[in-house]
C-alpha positions as CSV (number, residue, x, y, z in Angstrom):
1,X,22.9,36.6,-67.0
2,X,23.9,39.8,-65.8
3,X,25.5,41.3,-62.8
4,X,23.5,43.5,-61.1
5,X,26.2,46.6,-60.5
6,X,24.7,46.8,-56.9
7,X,25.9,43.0,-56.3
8,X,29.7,44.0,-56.5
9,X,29.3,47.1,-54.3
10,X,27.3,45.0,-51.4
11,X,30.4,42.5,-51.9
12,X,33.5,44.6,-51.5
13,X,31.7,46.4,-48.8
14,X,31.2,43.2,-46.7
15,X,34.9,42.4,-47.2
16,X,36.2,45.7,-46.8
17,X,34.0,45.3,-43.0
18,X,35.5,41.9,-42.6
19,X,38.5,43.0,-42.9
20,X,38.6,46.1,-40.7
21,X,36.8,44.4,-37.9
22,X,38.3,41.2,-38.3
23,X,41.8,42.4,-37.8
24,X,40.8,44.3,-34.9
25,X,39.0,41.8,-33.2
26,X,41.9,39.4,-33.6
27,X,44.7,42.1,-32.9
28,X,42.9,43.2,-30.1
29,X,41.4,39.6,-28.3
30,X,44.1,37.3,-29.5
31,X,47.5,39.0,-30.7
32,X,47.8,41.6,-27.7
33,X,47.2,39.3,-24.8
34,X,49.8,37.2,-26.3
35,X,52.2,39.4,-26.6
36,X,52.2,41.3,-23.5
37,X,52.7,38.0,-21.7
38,X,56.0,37.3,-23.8
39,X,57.6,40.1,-24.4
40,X,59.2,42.8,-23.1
41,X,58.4,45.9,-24.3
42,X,61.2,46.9,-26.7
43,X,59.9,43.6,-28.5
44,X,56.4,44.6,-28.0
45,X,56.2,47.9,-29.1
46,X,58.4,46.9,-32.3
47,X,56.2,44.1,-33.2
48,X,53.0,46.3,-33.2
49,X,54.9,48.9,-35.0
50,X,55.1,46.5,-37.4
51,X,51.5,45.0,-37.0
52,X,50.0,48.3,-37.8
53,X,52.5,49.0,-40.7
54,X,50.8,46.1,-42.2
55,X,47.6,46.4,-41.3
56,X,46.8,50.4,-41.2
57,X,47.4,50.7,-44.8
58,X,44.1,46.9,-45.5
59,X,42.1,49.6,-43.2
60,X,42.5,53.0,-45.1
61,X,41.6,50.3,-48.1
62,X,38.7,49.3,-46.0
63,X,37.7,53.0,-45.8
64,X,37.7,54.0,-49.2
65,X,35.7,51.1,-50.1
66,X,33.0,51.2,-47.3
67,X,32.5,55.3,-48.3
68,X,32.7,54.6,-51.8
69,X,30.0,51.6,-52.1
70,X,28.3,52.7,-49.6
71,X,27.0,55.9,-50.8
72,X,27.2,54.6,-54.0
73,X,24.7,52.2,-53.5
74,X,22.3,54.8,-51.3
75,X,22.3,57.2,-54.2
76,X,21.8,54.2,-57.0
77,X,19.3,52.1,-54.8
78,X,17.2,55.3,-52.9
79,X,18.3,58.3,-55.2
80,X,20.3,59.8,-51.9
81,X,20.2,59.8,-48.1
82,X,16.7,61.4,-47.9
83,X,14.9,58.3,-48.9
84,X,17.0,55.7,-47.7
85,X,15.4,54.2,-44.6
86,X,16.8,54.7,-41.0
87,X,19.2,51.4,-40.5
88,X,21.0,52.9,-43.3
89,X,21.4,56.7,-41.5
90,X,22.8,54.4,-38.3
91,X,25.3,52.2,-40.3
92,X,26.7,55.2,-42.1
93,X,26.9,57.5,-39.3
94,X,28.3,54.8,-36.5
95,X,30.8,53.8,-39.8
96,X,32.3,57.2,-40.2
97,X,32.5,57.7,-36.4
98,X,34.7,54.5,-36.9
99,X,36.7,56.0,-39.6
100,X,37.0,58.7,-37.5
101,X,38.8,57.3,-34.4
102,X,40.6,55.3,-36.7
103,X,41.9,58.8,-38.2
104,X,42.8,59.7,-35.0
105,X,44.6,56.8,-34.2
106,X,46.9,56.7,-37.3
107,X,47.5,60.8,-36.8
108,X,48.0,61.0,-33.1
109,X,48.4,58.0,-30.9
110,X,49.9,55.6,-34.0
111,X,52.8,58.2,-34.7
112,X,53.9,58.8,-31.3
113,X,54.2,55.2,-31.0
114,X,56.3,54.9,-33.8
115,X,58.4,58.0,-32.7
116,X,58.6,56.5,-29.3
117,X,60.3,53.2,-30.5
118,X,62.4,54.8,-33.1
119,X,63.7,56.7,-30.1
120,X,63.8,54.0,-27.8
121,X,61.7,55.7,-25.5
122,X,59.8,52.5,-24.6
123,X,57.3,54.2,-21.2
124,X,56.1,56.8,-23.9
125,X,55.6,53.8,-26.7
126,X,53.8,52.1,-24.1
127,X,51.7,55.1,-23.3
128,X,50.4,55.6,-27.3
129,X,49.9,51.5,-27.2
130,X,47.5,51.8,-24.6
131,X,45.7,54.4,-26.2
132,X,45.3,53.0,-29.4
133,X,43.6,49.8,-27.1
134,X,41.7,51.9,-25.8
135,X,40.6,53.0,-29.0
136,X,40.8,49.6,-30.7
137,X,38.7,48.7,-28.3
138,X,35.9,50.9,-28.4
139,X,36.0,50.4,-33.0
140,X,35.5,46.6,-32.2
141,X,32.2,47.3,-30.5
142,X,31.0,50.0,-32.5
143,X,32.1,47.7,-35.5
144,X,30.0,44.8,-34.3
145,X,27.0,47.2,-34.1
146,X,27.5,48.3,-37.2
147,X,27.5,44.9,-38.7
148,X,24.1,43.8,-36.3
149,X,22.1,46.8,-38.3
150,X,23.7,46.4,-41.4
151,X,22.8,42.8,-41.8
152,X,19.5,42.8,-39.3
153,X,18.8,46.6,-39.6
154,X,15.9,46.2,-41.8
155,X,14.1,43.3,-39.6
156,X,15.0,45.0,-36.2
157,X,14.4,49.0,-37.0
């Protein structure tokens, strides 16, 4: 039997979008609400200094995988963008819209958060939080539409 080189690319890129979306649906729905209600925000900023120190570097991970297999597998399975059919043109372009704001995050909103706590300047830390919510926010839903075409694209375009 022989593996199929199209079966491990489809496989790390559903765990690389497990990943990503995972951890932000659970920092964002179950982690933040949790945190804001018990702690103060010296503790609070810290702790999602920390959270995204761990969890920024799975997602640039995550990104290198999903652009990797992903056009990988359009060039191998339709020979290039041109022939691959339409849910394909919306997962890749709602996914690097993702990658995207999730560029932004880590280059503008991320490191003024961790500048803010390193300073102690705990109003401005809780102004870059809020904005990479915001932002969080927005990647969880464009994530889960992602996901819908990529799995159900085919049946529903």
């Amino acid at each position: 039997m022989s593996l199929n080189p199209n079966s491990l690319y489809i496989l790390l890129h559903v765990v690389a979008s497990v990943v990503w979306v995972g951890g932000m649906v659970f920092a964002h729905k179950c982690l933040r609400p949790v945190a804001a209600d018990l702690l103060e925000p010296p503790q609070r900023l810290t702790l999602w200094v920390g959270v995204f120190a761990n969890f920024f570097p799975l997602v640039w991970i995550s990104v290198v995988l999903l652009l990797s297999t992903g056009f990988t597998m359009v060039y191998s399975i339709w020979g290039g963008m041109a022939e691959a059919p339409l849910h394909i043109h919306i997962m890749a372009g709602f996914g690097i819209l993702m990658m995207l704001v999730f560029m932004y995050v880590f280059f503008s909103p991320y490191k003024k958060l961790k500048a803010a706590v390193l300073a102690q300047q705990w109003p401005a830390g809780a102004e870059a939080l809020a904005k990479i919510r915001q932002l969080v926010g927005f990647n969880i839903l464009v994530g889960l539409f992602v996901l819908v075409v990529a799995s159900a694209g085919r049946y529903l375009i």
